[in-house]
HTML snippet that shows the backbone in 3Dmol.js (N, CA, C, O; Angstrom):
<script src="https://3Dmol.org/build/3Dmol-min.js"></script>
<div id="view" style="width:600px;height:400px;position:relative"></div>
<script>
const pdb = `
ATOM      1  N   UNK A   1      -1.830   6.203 -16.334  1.00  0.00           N
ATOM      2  CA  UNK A   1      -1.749   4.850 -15.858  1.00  0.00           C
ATOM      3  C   UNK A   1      -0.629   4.153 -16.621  1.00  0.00           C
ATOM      4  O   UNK A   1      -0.545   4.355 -17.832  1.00  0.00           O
ATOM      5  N   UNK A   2       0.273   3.317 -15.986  1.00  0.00           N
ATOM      6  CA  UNK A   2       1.146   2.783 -16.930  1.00  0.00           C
ATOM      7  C   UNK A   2       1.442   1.011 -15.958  1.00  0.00           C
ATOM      8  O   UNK A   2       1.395   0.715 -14.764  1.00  0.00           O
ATOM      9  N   UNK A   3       1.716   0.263 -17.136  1.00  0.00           N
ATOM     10  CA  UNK A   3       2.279  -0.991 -16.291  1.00  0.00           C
ATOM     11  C   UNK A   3       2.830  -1.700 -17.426  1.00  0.00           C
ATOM     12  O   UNK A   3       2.897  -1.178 -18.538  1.00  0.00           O
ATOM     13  N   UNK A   4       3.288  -3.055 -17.137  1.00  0.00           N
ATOM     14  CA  UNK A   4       4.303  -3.478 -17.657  1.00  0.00           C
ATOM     15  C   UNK A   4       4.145  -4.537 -19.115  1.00  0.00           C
ATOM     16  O   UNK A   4       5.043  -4.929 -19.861  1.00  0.00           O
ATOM     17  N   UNK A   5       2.542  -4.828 -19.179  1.00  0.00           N
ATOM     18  CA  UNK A   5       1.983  -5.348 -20.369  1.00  0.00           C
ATOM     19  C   UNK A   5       1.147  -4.510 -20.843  1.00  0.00           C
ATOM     20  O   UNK A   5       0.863  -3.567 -20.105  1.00  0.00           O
ATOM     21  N   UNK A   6       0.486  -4.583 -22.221  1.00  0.00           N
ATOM     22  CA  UNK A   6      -0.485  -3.939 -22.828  1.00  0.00           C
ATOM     23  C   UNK A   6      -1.670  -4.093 -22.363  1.00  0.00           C
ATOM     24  O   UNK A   6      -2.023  -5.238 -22.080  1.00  0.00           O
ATOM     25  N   UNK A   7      -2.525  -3.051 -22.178  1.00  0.00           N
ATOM     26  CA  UNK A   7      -3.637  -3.046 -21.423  1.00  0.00           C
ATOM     27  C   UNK A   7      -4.775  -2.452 -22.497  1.00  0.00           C
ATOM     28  O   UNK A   7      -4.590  -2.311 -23.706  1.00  0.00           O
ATOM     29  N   UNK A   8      -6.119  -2.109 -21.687  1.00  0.00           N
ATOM     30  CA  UNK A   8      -7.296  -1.280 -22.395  1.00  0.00           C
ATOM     31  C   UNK A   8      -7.824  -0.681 -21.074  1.00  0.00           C
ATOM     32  O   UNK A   8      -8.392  -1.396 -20.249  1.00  0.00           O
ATOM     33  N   UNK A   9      -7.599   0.857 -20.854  1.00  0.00           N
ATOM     34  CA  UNK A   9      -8.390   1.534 -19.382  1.00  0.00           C
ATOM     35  C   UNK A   9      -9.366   1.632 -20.074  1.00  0.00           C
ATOM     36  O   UNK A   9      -9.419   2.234 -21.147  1.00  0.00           O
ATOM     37  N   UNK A  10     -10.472   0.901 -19.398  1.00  0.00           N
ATOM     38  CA  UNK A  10     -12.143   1.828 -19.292  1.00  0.00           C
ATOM     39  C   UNK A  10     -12.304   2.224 -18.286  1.00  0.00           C
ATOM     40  O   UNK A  10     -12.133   1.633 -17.220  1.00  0.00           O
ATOM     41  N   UNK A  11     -12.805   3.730 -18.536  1.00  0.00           N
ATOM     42  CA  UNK A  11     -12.396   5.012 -17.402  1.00  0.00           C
ATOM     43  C   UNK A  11     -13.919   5.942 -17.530  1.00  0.00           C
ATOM     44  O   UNK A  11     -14.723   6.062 -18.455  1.00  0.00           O
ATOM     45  N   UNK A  12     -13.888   6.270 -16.731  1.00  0.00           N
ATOM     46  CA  UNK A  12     -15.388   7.078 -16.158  1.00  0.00           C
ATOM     47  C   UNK A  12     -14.693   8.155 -15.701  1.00  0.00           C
ATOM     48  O   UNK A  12     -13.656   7.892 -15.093  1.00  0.00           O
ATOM     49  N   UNK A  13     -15.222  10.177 -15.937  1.00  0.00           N
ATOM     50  CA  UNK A  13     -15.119  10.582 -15.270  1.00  0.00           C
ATOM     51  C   UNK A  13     -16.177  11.176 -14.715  1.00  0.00           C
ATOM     52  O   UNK A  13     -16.202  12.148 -13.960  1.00  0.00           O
ATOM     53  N   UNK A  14     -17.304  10.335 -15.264  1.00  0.00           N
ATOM     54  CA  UNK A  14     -18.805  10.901 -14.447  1.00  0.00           C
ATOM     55  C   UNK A  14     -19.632   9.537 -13.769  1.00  0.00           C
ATOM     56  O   UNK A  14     -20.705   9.030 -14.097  1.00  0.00           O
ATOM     57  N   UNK A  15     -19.071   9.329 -13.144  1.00  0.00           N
ATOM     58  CA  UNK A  15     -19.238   7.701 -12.348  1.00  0.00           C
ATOM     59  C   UNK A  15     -20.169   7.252 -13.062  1.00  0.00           C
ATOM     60  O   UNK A  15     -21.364   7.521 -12.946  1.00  0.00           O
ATOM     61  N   UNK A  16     -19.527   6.345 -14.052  1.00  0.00           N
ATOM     62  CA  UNK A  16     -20.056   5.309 -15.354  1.00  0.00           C
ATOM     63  C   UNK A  16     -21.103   5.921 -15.947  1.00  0.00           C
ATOM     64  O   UNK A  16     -21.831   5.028 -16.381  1.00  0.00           O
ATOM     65  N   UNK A  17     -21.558   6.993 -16.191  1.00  0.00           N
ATOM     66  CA  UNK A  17     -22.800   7.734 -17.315  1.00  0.00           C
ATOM     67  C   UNK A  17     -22.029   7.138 -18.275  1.00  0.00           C
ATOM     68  O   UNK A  17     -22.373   5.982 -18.524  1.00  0.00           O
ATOM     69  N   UNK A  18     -21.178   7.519 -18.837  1.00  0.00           N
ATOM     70  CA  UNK A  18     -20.229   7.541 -20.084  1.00  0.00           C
ATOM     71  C   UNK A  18     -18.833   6.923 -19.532  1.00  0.00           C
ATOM     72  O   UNK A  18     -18.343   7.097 -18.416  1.00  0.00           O
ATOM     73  N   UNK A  19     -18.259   6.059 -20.747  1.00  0.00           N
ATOM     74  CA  UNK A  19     -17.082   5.626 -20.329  1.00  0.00           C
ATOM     75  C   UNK A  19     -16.148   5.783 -21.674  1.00  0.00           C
ATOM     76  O   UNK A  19     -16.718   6.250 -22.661  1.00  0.00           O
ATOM     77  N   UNK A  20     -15.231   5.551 -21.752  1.00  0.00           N
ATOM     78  CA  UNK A  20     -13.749   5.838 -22.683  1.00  0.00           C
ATOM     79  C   UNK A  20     -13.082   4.503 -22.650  1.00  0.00           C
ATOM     80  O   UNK A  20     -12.972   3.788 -21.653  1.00  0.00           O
ATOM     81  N   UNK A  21     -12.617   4.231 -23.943  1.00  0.00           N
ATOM     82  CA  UNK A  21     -11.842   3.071 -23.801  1.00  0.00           C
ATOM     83  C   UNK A  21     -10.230   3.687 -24.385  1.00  0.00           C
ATOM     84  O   UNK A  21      -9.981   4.575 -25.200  1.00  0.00           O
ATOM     85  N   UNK A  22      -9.816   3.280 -24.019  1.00  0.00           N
ATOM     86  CA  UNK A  22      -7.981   3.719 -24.692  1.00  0.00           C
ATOM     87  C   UNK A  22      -7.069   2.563 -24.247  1.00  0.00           C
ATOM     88  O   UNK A  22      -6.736   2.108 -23.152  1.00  0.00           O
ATOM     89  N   UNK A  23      -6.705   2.167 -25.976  1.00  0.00           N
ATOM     90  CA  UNK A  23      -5.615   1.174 -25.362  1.00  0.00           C
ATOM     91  C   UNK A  23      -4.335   1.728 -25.139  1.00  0.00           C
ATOM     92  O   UNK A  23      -3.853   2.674 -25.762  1.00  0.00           O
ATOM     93  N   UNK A  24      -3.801   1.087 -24.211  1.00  0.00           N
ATOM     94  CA  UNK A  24      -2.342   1.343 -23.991  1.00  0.00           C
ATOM     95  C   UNK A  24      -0.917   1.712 -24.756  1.00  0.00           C
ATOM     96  O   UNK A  24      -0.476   0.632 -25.149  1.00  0.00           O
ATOM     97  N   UNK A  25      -0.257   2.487 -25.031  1.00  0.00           N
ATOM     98  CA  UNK A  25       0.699   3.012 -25.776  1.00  0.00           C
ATOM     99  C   UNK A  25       1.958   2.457 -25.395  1.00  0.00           C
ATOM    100  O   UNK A  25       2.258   2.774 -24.244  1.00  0.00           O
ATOM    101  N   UNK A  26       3.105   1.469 -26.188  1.00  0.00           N
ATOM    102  CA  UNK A  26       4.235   0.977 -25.324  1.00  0.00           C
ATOM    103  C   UNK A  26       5.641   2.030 -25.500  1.00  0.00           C
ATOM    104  O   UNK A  26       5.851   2.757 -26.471  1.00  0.00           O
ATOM    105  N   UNK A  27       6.212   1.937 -24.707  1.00  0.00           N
ATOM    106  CA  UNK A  27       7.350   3.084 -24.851  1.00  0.00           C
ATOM    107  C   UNK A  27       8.724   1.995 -24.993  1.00  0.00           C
ATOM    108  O   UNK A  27       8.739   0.818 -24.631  1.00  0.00           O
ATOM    109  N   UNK A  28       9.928   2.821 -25.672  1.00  0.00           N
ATOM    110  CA  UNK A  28      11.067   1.906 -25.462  1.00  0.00           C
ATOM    111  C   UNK A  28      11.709   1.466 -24.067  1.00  0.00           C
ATOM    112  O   UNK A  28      12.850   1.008 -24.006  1.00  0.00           O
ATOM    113  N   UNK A  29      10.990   1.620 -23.091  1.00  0.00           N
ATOM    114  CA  UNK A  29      11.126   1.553 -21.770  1.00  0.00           C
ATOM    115  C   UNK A  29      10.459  -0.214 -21.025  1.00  0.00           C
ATOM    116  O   UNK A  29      10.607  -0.731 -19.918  1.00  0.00           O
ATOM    117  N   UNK A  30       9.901  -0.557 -21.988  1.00  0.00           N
ATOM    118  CA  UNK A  30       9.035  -1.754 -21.931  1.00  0.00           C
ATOM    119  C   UNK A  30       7.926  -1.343 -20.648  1.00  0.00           C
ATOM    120  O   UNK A  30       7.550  -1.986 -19.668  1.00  0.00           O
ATOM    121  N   UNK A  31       7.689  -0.339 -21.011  1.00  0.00           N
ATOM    122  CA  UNK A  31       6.308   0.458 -20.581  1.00  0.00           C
ATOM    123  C   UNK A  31       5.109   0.979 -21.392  1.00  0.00           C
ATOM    124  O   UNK A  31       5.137   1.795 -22.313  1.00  0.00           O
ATOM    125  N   UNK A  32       3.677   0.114 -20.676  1.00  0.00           N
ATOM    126  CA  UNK A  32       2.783   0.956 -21.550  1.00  0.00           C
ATOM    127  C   UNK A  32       2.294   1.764 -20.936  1.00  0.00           C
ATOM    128  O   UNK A  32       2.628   1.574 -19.767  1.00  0.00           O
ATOM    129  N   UNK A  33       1.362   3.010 -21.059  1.00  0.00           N
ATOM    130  CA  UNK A  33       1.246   3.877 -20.513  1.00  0.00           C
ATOM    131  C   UNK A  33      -0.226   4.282 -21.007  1.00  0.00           C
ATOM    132  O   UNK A  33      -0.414   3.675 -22.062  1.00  0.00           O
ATOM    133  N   UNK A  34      -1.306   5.029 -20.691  1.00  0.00           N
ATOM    134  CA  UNK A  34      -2.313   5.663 -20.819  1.00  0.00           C
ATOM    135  C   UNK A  34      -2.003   7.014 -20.223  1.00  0.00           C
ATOM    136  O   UNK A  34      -1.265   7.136 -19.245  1.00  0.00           O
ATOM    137  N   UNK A  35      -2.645   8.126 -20.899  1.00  0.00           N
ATOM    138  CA  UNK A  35      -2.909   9.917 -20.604  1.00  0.00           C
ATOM    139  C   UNK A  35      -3.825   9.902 -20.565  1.00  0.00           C
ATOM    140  O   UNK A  35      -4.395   9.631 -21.622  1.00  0.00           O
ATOM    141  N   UNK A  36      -4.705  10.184 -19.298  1.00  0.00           N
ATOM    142  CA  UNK A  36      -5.630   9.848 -18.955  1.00  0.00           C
ATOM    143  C   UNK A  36      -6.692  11.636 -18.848  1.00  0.00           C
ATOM    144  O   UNK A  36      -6.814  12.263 -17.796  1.00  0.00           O
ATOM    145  N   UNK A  37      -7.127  11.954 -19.828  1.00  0.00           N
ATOM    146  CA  UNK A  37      -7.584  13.677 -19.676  1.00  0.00           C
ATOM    147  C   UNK A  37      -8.703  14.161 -18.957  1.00  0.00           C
ATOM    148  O   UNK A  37      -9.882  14.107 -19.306  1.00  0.00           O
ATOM    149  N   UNK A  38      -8.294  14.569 -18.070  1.00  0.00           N
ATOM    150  CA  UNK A  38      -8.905  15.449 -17.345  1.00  0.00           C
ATOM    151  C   UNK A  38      -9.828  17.040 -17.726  1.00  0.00           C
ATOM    152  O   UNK A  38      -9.259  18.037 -18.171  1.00  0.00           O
ATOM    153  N   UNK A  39     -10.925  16.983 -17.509  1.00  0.00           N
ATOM    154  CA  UNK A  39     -11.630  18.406 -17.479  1.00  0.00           C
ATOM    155  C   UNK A  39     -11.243  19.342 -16.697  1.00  0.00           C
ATOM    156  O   UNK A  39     -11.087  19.005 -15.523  1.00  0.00           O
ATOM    157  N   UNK A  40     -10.924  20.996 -17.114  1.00  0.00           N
ATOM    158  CA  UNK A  40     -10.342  21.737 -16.763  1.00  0.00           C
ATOM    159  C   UNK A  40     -11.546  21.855 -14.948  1.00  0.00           C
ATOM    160  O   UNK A  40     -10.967  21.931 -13.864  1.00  0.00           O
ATOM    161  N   UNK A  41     -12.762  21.847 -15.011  1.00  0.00           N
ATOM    162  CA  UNK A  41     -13.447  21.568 -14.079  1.00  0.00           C
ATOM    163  C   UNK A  41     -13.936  20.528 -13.296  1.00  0.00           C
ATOM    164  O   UNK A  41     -14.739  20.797 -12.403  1.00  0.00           O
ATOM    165  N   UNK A  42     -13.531  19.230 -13.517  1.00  0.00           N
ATOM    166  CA  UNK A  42     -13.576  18.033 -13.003  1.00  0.00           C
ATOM    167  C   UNK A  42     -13.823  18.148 -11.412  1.00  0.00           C
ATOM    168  O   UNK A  42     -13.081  18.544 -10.512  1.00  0.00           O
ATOM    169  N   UNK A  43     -15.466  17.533 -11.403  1.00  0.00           N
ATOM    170  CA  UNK A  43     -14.560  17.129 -10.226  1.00  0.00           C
ATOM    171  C   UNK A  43     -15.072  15.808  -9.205  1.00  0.00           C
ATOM    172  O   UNK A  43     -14.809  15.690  -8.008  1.00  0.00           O
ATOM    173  N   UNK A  44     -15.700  15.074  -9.869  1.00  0.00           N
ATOM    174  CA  UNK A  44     -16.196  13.756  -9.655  1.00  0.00           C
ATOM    175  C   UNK A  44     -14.756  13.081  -9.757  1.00  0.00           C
ATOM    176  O   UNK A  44     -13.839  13.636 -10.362  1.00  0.00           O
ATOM    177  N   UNK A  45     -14.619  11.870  -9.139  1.00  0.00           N
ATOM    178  CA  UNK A  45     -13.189  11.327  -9.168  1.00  0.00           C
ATOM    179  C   UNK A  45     -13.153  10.562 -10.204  1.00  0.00           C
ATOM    180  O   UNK A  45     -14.277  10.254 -10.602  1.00  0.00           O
ATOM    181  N   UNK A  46     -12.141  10.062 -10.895  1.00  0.00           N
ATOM    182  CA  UNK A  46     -12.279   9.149 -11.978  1.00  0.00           C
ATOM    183  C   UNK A  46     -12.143   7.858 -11.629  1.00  0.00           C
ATOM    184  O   UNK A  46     -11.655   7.781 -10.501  1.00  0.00           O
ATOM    185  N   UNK A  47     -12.315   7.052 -12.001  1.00  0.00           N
ATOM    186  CA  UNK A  47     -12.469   5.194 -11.560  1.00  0.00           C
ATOM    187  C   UNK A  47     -12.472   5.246 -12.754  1.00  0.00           C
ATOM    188  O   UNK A  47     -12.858   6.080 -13.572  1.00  0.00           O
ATOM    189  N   UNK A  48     -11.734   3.717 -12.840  1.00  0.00           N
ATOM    190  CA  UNK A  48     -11.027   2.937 -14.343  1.00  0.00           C
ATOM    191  C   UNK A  48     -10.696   1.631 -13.376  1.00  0.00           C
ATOM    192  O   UNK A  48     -10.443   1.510 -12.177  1.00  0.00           O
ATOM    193  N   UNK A  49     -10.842   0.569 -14.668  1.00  0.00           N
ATOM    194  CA  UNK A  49     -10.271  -0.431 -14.575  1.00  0.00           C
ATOM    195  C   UNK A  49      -9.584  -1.203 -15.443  1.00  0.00           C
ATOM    196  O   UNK A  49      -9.879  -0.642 -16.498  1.00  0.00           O
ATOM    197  N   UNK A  50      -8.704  -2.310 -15.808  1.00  0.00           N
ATOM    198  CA  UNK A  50      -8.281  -2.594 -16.709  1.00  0.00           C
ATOM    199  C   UNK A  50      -8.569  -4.025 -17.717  1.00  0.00           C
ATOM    200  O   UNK A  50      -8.722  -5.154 -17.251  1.00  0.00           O
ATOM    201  N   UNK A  51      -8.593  -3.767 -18.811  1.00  0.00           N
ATOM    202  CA  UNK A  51      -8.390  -5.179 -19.870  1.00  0.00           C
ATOM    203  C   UNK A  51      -7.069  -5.696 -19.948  1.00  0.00           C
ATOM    204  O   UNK A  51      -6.081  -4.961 -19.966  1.00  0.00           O
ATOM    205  N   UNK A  52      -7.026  -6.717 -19.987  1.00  0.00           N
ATOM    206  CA  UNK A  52      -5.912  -7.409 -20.392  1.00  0.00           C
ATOM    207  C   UNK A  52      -5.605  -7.774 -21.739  1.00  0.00           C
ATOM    208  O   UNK A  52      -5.496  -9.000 -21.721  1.00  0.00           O
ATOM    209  N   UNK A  53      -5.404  -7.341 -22.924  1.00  0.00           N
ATOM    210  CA  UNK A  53      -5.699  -8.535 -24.326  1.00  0.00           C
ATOM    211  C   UNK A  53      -4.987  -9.183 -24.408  1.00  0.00           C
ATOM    212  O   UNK A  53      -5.377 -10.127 -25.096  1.00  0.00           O
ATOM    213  N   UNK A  54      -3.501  -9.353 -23.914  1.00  0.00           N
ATOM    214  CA  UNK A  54      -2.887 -10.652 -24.125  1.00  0.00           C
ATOM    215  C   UNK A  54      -3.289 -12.022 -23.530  1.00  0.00           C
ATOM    216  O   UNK A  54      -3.152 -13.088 -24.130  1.00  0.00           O
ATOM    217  N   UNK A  55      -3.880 -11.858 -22.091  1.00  0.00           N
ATOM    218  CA  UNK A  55      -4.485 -13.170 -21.486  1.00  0.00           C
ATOM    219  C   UNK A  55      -6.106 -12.975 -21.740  1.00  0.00           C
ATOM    220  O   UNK A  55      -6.848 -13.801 -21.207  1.00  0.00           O
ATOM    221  N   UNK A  56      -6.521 -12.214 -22.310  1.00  0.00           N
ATOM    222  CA  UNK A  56      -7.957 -11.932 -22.579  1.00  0.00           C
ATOM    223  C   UNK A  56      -8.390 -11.742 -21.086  1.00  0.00           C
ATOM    224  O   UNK A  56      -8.319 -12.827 -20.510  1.00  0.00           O
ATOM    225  N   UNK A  57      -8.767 -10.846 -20.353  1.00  0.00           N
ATOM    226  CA  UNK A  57      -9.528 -10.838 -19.190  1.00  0.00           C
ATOM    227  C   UNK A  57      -9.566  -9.270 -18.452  1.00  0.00           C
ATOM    228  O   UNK A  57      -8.772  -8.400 -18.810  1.00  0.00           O
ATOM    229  N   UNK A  58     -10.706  -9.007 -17.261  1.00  0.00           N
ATOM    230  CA  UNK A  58     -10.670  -7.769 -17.657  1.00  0.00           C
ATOM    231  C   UNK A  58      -9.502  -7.947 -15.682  1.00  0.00           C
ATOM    232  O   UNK A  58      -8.758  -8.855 -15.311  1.00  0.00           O
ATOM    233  N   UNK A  59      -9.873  -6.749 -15.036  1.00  0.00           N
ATOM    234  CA  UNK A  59      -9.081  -6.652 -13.793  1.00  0.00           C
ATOM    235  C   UNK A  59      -9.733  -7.744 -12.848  1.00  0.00           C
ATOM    236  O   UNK A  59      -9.305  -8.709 -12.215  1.00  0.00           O
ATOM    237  N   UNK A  60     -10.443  -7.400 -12.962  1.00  0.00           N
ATOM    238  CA  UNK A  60     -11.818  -7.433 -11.656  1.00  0.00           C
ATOM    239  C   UNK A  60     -12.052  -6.425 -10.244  1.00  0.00           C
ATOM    240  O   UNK A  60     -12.629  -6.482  -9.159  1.00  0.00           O
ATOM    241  N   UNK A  61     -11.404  -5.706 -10.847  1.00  0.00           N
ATOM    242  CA  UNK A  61     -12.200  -4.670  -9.904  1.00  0.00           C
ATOM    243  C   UNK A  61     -11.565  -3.117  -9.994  1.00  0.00           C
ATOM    244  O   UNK A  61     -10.345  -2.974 -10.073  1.00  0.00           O
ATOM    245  N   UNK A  62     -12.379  -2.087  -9.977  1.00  0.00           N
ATOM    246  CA  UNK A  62     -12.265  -1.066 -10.233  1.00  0.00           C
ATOM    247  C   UNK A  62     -11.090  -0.092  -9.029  1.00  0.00           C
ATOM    248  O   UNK A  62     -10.467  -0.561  -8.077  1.00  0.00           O
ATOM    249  N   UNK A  63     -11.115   1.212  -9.475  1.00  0.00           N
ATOM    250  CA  UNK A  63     -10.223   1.801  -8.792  1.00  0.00           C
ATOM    251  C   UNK A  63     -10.382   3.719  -8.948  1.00  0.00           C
ATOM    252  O   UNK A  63     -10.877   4.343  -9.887  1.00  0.00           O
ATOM    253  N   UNK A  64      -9.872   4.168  -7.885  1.00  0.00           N
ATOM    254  CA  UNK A  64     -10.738   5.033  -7.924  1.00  0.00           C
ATOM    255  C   UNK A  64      -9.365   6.297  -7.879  1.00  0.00           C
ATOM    256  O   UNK A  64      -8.354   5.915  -7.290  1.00  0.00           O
ATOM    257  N   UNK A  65      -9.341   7.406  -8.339  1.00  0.00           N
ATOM    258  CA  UNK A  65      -8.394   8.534  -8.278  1.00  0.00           C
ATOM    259  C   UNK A  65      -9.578   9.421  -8.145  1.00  0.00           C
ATOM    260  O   UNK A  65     -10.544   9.484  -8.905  1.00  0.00           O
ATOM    261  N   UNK A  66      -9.271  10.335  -6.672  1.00  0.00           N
ATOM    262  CA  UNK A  66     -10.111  11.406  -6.469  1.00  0.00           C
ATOM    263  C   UNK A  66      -9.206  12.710  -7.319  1.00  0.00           C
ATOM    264  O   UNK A  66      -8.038  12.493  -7.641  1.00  0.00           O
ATOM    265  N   UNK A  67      -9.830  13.976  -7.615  1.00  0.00           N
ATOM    266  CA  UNK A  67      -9.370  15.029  -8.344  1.00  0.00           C
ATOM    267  C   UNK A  67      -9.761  15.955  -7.458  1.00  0.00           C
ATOM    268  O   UNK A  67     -10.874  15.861  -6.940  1.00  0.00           O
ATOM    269  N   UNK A  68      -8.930  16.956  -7.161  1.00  0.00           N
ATOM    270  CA  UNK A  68      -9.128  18.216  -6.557  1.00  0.00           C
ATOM    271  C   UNK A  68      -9.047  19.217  -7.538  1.00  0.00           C
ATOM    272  O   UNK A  68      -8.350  19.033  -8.536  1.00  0.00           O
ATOM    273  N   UNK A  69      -9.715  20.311  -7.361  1.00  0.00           N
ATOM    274  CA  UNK A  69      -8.781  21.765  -8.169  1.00  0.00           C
ATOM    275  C   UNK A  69      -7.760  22.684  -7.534  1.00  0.00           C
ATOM    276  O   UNK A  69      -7.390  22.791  -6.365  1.00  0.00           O
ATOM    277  N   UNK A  70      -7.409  23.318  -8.644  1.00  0.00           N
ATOM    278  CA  UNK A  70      -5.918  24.166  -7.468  1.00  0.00           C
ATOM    279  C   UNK A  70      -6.569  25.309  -7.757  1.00  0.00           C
ATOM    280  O   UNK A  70      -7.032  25.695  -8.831  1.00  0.00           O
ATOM    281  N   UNK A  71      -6.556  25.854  -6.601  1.00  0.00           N
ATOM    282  CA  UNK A  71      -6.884  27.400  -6.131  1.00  0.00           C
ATOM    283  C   UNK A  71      -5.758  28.327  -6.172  1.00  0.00           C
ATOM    284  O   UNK A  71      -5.913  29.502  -5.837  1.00  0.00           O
TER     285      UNK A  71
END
`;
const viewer = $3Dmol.createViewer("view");
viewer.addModel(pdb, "pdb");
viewer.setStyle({}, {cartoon: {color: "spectrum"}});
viewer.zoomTo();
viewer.render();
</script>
């Protein structure tokens, strides 16, 4: 995930049992970015949404990346 201010993904890859927080990493690109890791067997889709900490606030609403495996 990457965008153009500093963020916090909270990310599910077992539809919200457990969640992950990771803040955002900035690059000399004036990009921040999240690596978002995947299970070699995954296969529930992941949904994340984002924090904001500079304006304090979260997205409001979630988002969803389905995962396939390669055969």
């Amino acid at each position: 995930m990457q965008a153009a201010a500093p963020f916090r993904l909270h990310w599910t890859a077992n539809e919200w049992s457990a969640v992950q927080d990771i803040p955002s990493t900035p690059t000399a690109l004036g990009i921040e970015y999240v690596d978002v890791p995947i299970a070699h067997l995954q296969a529930a889709p992941i949904r994340f949404t984002f924090f904001w900490p500079v304006t304090d606030r979260w997205e409001g609403h979630d988002f969803q990346v389905d995962v396939r495996g390669i055969a």
